[in-house]
N, CA and C atoms as a LAMMPS dump frame, in Angstrom:
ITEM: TIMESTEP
0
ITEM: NUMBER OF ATOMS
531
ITEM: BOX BOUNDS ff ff ff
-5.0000000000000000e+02 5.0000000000000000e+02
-5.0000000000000000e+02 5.0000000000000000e+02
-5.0000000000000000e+02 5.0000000000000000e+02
ITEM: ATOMS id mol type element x y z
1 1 1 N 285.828 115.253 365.156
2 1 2 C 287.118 114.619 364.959
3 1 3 C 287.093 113.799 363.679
4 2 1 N 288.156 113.827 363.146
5 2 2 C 288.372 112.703 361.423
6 2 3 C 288.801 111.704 362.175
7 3 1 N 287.927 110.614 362.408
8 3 2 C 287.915 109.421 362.121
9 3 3 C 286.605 108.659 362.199
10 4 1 N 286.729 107.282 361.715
11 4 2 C 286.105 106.245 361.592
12 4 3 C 285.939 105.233 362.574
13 5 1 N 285.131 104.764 362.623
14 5 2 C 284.711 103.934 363.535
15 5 3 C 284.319 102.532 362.973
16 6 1 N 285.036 101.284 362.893
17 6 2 C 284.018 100.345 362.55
18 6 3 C 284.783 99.132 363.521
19 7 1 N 283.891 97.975 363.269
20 7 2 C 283.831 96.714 363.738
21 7 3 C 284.456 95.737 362.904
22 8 1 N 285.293 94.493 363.655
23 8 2 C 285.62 94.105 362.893
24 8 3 C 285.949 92.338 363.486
25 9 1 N 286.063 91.218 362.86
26 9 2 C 286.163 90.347 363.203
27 9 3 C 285.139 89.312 363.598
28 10 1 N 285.001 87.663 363.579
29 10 2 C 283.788 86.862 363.213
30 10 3 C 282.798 87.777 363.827
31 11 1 N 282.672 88.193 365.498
32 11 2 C 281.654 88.12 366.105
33 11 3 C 281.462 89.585 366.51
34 12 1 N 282.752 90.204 365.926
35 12 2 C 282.391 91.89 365.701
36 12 3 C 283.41 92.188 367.067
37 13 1 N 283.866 91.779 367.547
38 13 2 C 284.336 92.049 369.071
39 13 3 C 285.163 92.998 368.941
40 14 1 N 285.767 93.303 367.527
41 14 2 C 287.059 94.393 367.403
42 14 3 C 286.562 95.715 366.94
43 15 1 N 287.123 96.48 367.813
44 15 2 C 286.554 97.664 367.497
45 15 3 C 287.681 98.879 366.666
46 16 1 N 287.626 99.1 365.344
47 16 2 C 288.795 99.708 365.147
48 16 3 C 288.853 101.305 364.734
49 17 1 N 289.28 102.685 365.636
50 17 2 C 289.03 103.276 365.27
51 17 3 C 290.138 104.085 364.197
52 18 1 N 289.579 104.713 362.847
53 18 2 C 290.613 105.167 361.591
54 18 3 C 290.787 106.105 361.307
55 19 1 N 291.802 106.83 361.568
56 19 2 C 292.144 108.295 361.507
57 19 3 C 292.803 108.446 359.76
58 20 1 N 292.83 109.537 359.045
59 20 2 C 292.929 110.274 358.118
60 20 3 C 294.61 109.391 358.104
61 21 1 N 295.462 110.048 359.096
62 21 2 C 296.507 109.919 359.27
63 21 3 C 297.232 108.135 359.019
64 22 1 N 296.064 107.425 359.022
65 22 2 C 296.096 105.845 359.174
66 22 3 C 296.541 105.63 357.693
67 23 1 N 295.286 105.795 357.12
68 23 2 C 295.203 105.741 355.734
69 23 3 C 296.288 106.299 354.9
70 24 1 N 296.632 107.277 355.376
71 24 2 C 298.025 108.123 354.355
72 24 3 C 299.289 107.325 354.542
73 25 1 N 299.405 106.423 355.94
74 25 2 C 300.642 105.642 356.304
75 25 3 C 300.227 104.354 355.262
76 26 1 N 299.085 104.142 354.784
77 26 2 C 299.051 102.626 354.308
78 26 3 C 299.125 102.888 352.69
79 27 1 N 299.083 104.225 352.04
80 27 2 C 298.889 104.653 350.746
81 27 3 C 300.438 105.113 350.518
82 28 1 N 300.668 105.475 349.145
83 28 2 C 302.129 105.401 349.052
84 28 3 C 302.406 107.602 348.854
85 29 1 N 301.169 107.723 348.625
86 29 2 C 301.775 109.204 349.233
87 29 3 C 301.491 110.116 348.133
88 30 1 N 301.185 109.197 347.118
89 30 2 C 300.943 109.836 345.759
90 30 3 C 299.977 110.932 345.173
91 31 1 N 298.584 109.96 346.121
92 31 2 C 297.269 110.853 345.422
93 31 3 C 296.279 111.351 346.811
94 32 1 N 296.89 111.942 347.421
95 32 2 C 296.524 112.454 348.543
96 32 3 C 295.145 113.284 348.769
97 33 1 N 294.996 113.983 347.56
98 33 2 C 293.547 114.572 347.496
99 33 3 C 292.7 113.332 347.176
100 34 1 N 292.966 112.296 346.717
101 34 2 C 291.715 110.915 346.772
102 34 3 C 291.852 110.669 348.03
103 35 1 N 293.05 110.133 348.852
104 35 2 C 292.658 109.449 349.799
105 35 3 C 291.922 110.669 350.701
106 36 1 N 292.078 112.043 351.019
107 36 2 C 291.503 112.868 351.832
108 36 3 C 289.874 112.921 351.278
109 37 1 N 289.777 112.876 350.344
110 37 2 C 288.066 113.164 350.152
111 37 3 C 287.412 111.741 350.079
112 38 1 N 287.88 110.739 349.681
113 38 2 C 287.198 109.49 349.681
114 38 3 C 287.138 109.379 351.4
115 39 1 N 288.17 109.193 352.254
116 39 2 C 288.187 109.34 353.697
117 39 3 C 287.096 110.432 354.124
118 40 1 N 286.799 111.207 353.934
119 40 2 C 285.661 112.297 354.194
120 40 3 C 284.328 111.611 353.591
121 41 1 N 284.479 111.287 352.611
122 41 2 C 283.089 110.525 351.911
123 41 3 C 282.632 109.516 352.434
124 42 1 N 283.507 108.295 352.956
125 42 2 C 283.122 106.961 354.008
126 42 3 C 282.809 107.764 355.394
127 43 1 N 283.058 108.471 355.692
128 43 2 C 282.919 108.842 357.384
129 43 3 C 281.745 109.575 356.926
130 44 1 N 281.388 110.509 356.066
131 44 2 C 280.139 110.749 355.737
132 44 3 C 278.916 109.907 355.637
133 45 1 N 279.298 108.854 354.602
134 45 2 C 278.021 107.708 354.735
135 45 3 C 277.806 107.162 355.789
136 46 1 N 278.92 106.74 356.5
137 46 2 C 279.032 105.766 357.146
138 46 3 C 278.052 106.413 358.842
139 47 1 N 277.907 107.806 358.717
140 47 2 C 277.541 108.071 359.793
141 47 3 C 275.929 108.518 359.267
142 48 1 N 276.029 108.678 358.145
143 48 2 C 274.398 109.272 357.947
144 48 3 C 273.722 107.299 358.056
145 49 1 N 274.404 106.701 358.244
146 49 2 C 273.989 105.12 357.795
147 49 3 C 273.931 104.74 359.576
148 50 1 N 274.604 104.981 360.029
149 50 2 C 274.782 104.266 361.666
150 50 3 C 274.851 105.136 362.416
151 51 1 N 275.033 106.076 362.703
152 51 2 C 274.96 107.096 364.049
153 51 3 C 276.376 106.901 364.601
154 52 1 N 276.573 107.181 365.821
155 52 2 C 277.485 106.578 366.478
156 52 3 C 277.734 104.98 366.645
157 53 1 N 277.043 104.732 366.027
158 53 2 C 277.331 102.917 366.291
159 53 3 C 278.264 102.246 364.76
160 54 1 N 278.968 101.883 365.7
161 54 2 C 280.236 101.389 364.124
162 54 3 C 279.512 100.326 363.558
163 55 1 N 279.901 99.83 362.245
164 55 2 C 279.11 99.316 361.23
165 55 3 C 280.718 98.011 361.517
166 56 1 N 279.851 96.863 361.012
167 56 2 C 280.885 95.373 360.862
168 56 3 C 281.357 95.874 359.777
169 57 1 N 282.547 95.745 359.32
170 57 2 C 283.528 96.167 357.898
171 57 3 C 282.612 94.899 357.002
172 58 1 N 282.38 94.143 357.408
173 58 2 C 282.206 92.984 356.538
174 58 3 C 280.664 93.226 355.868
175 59 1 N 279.698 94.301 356.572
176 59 2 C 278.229 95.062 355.961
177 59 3 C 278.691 95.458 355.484
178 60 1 N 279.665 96.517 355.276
179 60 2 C 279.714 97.544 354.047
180 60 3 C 279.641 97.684 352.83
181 61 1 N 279.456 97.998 351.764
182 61 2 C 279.31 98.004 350.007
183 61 3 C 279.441 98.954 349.428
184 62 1 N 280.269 99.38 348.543
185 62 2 C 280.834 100.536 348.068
186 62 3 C 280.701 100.631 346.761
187 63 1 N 280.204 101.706 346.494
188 63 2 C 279.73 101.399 344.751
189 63 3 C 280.481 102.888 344.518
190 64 1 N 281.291 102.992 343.78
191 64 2 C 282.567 104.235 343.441
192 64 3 C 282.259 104.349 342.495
193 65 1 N 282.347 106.317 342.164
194 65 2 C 282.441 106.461 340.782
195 65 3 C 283.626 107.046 340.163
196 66 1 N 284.724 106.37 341.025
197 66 2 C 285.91 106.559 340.725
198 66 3 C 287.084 105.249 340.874
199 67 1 N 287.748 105.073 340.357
200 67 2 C 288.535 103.996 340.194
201 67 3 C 290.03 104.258 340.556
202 68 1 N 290.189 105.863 340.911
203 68 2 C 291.775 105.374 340.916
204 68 3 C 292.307 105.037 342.348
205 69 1 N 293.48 104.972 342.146
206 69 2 C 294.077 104.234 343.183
207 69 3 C 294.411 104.637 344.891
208 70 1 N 294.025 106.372 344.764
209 70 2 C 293.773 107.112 346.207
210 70 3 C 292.093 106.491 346.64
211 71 1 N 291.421 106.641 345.904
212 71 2 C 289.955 105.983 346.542
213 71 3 C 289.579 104.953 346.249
214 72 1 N 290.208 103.639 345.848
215 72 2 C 289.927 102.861 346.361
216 72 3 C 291.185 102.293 347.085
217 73 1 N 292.497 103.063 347.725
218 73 2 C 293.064 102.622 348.717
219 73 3 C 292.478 102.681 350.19
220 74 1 N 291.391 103.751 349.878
221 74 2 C 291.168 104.357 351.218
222 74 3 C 289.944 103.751 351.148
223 75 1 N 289.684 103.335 350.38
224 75 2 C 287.936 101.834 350.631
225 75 3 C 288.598 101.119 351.229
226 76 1 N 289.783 100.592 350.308
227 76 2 C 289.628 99.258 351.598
228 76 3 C 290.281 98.942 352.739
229 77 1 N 290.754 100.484 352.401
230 77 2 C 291.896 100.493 354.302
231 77 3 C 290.425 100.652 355.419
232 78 1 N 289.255 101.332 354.753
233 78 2 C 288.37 101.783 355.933
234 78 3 C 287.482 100.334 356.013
235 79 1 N 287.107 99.904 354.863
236 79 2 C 285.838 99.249 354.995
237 79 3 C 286.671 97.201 354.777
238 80 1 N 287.673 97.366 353.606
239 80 2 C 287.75 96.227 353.266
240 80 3 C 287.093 95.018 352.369
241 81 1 N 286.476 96.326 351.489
242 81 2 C 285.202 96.212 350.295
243 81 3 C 286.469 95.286 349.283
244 82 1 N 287.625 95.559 349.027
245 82 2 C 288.005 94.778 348.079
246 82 3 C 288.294 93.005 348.396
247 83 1 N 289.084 93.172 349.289
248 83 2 C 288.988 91.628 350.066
249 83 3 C 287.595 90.875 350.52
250 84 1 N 286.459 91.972 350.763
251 84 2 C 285.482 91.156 351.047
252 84 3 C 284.536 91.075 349.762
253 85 1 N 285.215 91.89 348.905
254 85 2 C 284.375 91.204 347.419
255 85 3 C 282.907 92.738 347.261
256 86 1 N 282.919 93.426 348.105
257 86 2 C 282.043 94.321 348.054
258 86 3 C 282.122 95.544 347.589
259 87 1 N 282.994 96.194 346.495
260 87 2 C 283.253 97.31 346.002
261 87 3 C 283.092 97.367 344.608
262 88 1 N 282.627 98.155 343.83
263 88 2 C 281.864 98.013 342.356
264 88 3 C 282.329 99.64 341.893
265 89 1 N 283.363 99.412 340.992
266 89 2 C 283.282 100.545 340.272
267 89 3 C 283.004 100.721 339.089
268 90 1 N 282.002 102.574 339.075
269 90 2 C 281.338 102.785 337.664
270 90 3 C 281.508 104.034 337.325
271 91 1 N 282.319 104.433 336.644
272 91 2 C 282.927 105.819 336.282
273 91 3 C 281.872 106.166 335.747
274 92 1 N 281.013 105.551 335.043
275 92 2 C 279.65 106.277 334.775
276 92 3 C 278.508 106.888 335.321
277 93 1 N 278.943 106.33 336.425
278 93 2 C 277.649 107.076 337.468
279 93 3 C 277.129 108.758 337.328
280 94 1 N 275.752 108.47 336.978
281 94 2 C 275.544 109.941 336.681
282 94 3 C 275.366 111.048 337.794
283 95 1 N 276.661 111.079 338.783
284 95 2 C 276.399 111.75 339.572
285 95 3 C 277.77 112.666 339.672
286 96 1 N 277.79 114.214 339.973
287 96 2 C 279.225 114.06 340.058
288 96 3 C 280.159 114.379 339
289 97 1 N 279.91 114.157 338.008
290 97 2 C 280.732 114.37 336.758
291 97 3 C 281.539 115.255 336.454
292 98 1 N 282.328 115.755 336.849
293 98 2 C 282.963 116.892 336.687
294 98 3 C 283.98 117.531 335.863
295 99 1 N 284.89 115.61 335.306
296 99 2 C 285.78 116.373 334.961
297 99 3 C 285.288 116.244 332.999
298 100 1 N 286.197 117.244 332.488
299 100 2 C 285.611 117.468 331.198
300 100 3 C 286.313 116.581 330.069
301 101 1 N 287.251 116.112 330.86
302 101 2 C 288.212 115.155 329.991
303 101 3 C 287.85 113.521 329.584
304 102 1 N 286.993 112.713 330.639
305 102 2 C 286.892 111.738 330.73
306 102 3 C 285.576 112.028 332.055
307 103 1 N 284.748 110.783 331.677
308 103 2 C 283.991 109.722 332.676
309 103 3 C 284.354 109.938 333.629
310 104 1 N 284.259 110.089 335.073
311 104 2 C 284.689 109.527 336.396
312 104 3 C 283.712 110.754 337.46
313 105 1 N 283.204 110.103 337.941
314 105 2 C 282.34 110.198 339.059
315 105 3 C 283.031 110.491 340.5
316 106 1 N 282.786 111.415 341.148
317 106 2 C 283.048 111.891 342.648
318 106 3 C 281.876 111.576 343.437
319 107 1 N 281.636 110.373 343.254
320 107 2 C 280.106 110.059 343.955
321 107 3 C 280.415 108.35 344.855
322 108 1 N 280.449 108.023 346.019
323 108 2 C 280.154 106.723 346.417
324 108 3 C 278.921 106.564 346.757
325 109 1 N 278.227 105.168 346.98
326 109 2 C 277.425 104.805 346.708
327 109 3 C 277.809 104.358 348.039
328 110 1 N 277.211 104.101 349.714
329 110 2 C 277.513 103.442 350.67
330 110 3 C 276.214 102.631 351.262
331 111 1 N 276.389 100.978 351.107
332 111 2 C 275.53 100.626 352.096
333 111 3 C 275.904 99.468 352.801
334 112 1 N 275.136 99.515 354.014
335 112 2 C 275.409 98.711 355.194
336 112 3 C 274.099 97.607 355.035
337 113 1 N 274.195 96.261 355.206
338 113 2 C 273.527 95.59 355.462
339 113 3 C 272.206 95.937 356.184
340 114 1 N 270.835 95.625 355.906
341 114 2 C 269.515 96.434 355.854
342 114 3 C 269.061 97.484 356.739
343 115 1 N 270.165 98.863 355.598
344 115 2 C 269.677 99.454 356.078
345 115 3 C 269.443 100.649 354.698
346 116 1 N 268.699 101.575 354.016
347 116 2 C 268.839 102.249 352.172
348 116 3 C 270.201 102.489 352.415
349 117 1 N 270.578 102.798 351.302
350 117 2 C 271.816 103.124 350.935
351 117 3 C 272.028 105.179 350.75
352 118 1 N 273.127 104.976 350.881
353 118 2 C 273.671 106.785 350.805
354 118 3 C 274.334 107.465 349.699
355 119 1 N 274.386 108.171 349.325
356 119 2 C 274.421 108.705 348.406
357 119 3 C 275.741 109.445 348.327
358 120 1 N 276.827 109.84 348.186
359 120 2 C 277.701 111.02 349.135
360 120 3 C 278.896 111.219 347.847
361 121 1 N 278.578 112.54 347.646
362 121 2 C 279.341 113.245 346.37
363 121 3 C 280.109 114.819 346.753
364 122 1 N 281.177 114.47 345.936
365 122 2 C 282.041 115.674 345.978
366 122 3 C 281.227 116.632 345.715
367 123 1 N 281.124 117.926 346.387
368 123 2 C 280.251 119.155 345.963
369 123 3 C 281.372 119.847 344.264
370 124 1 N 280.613 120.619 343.518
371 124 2 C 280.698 120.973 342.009
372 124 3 C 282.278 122.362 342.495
373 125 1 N 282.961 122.139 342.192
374 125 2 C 284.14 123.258 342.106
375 125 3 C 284.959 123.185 343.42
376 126 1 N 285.214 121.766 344.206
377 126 2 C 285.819 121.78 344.819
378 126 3 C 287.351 121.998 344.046
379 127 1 N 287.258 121.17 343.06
380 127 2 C 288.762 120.549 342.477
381 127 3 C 288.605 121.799 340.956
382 128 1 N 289.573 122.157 340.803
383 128 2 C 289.702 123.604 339.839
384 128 3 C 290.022 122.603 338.601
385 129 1 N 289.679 123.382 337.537
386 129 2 C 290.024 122.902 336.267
387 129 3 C 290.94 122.298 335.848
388 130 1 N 291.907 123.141 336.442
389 130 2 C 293.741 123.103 336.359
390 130 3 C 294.249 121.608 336.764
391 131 1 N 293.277 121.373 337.729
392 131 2 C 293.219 119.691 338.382
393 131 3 C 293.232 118.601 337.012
394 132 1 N 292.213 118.474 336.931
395 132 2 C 292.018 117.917 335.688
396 132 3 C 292.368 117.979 334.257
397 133 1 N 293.218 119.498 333.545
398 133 2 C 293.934 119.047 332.563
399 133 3 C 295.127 118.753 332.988
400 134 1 N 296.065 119.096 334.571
401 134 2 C 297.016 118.237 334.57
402 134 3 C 297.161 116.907 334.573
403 135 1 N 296.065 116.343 335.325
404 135 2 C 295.451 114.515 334.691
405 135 3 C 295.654 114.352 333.284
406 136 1 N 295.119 115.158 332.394
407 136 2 C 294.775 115 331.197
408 136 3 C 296.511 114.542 330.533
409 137 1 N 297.018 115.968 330.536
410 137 2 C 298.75 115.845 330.343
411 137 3 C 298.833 114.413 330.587
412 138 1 N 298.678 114.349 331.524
413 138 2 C 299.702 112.497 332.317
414 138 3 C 299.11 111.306 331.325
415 139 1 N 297.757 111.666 331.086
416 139 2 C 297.228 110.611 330.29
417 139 3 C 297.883 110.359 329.035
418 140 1 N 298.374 111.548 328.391
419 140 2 C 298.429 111.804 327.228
420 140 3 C 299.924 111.755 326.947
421 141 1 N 300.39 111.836 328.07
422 141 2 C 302.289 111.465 328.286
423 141 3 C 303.076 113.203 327.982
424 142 1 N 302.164 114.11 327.955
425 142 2 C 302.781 115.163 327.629
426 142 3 C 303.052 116.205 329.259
427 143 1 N 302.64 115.585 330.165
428 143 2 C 302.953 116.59 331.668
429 143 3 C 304.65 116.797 331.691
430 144 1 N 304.488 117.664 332.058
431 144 2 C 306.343 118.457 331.819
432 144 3 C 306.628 117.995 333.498
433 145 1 N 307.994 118.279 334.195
434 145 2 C 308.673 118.426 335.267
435 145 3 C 307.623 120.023 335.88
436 146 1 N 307.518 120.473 335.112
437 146 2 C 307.06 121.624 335.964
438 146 3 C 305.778 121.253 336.052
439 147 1 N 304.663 121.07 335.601
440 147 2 C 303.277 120.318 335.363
441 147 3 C 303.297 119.514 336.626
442 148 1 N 304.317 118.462 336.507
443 148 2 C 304.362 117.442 337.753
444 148 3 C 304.608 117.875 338.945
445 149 1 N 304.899 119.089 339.087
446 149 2 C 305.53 119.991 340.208
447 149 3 C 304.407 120.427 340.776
448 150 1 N 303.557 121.125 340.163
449 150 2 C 302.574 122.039 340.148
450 150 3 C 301.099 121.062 340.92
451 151 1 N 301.005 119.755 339.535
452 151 2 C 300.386 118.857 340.515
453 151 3 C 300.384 118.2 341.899
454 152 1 N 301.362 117.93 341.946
455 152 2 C 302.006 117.43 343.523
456 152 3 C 301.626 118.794 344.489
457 153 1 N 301.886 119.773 344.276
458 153 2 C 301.195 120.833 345.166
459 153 3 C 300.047 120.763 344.985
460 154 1 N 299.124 120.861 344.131
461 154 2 C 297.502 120.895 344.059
462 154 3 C 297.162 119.527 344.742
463 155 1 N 297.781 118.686 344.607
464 155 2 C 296.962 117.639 345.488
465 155 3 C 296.956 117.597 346.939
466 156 1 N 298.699 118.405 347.269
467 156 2 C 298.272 118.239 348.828
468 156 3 C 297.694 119.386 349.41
469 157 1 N 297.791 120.611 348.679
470 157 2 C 296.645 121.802 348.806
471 157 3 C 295.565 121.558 349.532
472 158 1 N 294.968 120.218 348.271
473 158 2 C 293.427 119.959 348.32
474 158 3 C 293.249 118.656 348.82
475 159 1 N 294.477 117.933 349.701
476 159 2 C 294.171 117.092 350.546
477 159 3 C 294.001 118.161 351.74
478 160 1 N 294.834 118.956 352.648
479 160 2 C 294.692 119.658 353.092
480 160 3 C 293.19 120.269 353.174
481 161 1 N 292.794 121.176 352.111
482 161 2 C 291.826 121.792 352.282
483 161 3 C 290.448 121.225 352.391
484 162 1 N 290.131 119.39 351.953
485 162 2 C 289.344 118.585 352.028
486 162 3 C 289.204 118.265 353.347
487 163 1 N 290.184 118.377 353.833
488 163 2 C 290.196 117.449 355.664
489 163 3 C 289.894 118.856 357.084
490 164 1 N 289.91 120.314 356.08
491 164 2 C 289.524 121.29 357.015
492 164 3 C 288.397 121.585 356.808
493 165 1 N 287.395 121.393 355.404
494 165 2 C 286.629 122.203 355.16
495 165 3 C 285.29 121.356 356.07
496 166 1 N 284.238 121.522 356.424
497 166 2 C 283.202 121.242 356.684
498 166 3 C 282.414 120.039 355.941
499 167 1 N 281.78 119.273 356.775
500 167 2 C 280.993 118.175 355.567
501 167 3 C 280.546 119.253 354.563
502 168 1 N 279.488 119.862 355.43
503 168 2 C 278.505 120.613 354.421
504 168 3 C 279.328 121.291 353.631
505 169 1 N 280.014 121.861 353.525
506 169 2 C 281.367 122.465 352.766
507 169 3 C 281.491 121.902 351.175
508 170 1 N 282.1 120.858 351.838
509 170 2 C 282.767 119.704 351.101
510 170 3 C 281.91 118.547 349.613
511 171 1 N 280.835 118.138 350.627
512 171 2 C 279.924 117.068 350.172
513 171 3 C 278.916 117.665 350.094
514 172 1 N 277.893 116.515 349.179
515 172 2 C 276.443 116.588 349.216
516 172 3 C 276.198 114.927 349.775
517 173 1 N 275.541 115.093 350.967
518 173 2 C 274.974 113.443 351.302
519 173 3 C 273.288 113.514 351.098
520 174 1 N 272.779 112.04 350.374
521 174 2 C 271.338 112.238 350.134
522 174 3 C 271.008 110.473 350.277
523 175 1 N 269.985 110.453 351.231
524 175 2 C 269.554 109.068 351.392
525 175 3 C 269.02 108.782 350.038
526 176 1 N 269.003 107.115 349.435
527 176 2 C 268.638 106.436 348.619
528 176 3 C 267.443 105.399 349.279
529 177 1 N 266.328 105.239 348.52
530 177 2 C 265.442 104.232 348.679
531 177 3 C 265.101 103.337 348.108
């Protein structure tokens, strides 16, 4: 099942569980393939890190190698890394790199209070080329009505196809020491 599991409150007593569907109500609708794979990427760490046992939101630490605004909406709807001061982004991270236009990393960095940290990256050709020079366009102020059209379908394509495909599919997860 897609969801999350964590703890929450002074003495942990709240238990909150976070469906895919949560996150898309709290995001404005825009970048749907971030919030679907960053949401796949926390439920990834978060379980190679704790098992079935939910983690306090307030352990968590998120080190992103992405900055925009679908993944880290969906950090801190799951974990609450920005309010609690625990989220670090580094488009440089040499992990991940994919797109050819710019810096930015498909890699989080997840750790829970003592326990190593996780590793958990978009696998290489999830997101098609086409992905990324329509980014490029937007950057550059030249994306047409049809461009913008085209994108808006590729993202919910590949929100879609992120939330069916398999971890192993999807990701690469690798413990850190």
């Amino acid at each position: 099942m897609l969801e999350i599991a964590v703890r929450d409150g002074r003495t942990a007593e709240h238990l909150k569980i976070i469906r895919f569907d949560d996150i898309e109500k709290y995001h404005c609708g825009q970048f749907l393939m971030a919030i679907a794979v960053a949401f796949r990427m926390l439920q990834a760490g978060i379980e190679e890190l704790c098992g079935n046992e939910p983690p306090q939101r307030k352990d968590i630490k998120v080190l992103s190698g992405h900055g925009g605004p679908g993944f880290r909406d969906a950090i801190e709807y799951v974990t609450r890394a920005t309010t609690h001061n625990s989220l670090t982004v580094d488009v440089n991270y040499p992990v991940a790199q994919y797109d050819p236009h710019r810096a930015q990393s498909y890699t989080f960095v997840i750790s829970i209070a003592g326990r190593s940290p996780v590793e958990v990256s978009l696998k290489d050709g999830f997101l098609p080329l086409e992905f990324y020079d329509l980014l490029e366009k937007g950057r550059a102020g030249t994306r047409t009505e049809s461009d913008e059209l085209r994108l808006d379908f590729l993202k919910a394509s590949l929100c879609k196809r992120a939330l069916a495909m398999t971890q192993d599919e999807l990701l690469q997860v690798k413990r850190l020491v």
